[in-house]
N, C-alpha and C positions, 0 to 999 in steps of 0.2 A: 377572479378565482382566488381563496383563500385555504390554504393548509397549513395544519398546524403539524409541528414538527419536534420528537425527543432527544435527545442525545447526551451527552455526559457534560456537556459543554453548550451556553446557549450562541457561540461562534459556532461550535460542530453543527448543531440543529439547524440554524441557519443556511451556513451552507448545504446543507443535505435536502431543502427544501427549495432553495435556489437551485441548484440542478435539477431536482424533479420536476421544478417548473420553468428551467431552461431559458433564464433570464440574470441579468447580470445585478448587483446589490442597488444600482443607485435607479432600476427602474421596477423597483420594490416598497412596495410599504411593512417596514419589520416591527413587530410589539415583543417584546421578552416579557412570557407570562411566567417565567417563574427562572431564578439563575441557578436553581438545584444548591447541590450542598455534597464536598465530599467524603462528608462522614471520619471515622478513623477504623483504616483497616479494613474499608469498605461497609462498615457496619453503619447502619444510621445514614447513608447518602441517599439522595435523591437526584432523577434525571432532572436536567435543565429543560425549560419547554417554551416553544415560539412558535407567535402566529406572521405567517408570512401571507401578504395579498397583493396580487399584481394585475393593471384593469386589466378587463376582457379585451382590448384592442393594440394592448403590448402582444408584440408577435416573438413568438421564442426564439430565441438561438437555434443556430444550427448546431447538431449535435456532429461531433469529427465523421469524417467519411470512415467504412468500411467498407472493405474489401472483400470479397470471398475465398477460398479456397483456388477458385482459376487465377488469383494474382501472382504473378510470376517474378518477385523482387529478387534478391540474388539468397537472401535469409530463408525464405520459403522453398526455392529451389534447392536447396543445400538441405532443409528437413525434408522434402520429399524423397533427395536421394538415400538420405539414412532414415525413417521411415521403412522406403522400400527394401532395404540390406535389411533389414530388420524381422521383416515379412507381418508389418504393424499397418489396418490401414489408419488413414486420418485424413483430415480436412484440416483445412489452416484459416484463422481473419485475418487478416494486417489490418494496421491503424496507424497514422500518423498523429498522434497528440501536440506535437510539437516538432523544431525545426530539426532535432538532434536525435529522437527516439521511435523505433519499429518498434510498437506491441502486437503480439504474435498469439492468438488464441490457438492453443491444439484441440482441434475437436474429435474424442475419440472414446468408443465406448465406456473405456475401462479405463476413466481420470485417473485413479489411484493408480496403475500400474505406470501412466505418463510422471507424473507427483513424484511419487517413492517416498519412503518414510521421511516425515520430516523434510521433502520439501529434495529432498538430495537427486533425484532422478534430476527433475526438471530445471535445477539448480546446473547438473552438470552440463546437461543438451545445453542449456543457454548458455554455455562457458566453452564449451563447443563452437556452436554459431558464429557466436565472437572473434572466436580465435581464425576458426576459419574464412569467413569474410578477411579480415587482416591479412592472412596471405594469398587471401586473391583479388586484394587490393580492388575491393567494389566495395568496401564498408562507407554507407554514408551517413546511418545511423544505427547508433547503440541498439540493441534489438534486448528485447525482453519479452519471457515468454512465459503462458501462462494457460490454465487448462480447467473450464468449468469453474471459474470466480475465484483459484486458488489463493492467486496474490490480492487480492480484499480480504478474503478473512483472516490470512493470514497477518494481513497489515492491521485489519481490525485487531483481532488478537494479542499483537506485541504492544501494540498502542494504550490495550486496557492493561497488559502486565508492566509497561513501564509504571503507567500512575499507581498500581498497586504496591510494586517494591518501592518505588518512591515515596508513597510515605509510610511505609514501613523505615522508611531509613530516617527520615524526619523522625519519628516517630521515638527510633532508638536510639540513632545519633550513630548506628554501626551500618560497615558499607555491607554492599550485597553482590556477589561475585551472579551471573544469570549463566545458563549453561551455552558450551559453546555455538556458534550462529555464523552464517556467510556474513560478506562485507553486507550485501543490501538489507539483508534484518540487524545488523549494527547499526545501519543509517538510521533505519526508521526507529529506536530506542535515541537515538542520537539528537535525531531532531524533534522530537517528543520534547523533549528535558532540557533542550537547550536553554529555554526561555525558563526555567524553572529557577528563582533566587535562590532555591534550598538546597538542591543538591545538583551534583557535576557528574559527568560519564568520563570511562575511559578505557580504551580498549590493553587488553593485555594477551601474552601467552600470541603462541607460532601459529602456523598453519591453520589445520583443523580445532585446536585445540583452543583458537582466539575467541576472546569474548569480550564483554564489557563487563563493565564495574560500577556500579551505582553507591557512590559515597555524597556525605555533607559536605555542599561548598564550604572549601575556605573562605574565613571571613578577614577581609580586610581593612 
């Protein structure tokens, strides 16, 4: 089986194509048809593009287990009960990705009223969850919740405005203050740009009001 795959990056296309076909890189055959270009300013750039083929007798990965809505973890029980006070209904997936992390899909008519503007709803319940597992002392993993693919595009999303004001800052050599964001969309500008020679992040400002900063590395 072979599919070719776009993305801004031909590591992103890559992997984006390796999951779709549910196999791990060294039991892949990968050609880079083209490594794109990022233009300046966005202007002028082009996607990076790859053909990924893996034989017909490689057998895919398993994809993580899900759960349904009748999983009973102590995360899930705890939104069913505020849910219910709420007089909201919903369904719930759990997912174990890893040995440390519940991903929690909310399934529920009205995504946008779970969401809330800019992400703040869904932001606070999951700050919630948190808190409350901690004091009843069942938290066994970090729980993260999410509702109709919100955190992908959102991750999509800050992933394409990192390399945008990035080289806008290359560009002018002036930093770029981004408006303020929770600690988990700081991560993801964070480790975007880690790897980046040209320029450096750095959180500032309290509370609500924190954010980062995208300025030129110091050269030394």
């Amino acid at each position: 089986m072979t599919i070719e795959e776009k993305a801004q990056t031909a590591e992103e296309a890559i992997n984006i194509a390796l999951e779709k076909l549910g196999v791990k890189r060294e039991k892949a055959k990968i050609e880079i048809i083209s490594e794109g270009k990022k233009g300046v300013f966005g202007l002028g750039s082009t996607m990076a593009e790859v053909r990924v083929t893996v034989d017909d007798n490689v057998i895919p990965e398993k994809k993580k287990k899900t759960v349904e809505g009748s999983d009973n973890t102590p995360a899930i029980m705890f939104l069913k009960r505020v849910f219910e006070g709420l007089g909201v209904e919903a369904k719930f997936r759990s997912s174990h990705p890893d040995g440390e992390t519940e991903e929690i899909d909310i399934l529920n008519t009205d995504s946008a009223l779970i969401i809330g503007k800019k992400g703040k709803n869904i932001d606070a319940l999951q700050y919630l969850t948190n808190v409350a597992l901690i004091r009843e002392n069942d938290k066994k993993f970090k729980v993260v919740l999410d509702s109709e693919g919100y955190r992908a595009r959102r991750r999509e999303a800050l992933t394409e405005l990192a390399k945008t004001i990035s080289e806008e800052v290359m560009a002018t050599g002036k930093s770029v203050s981004l408006e303020p964001m929770s600690s988990y969309e700081r991560r993801i500008i964070h480790l975007q740009l880690q790897e980046n020679p040209d320029v450096m992040t750095e959180s500032t400002g309290d509370g609500e009001d924190r954010r980062i900063v995208i300025k030129v590395r110091d050269s030394k």
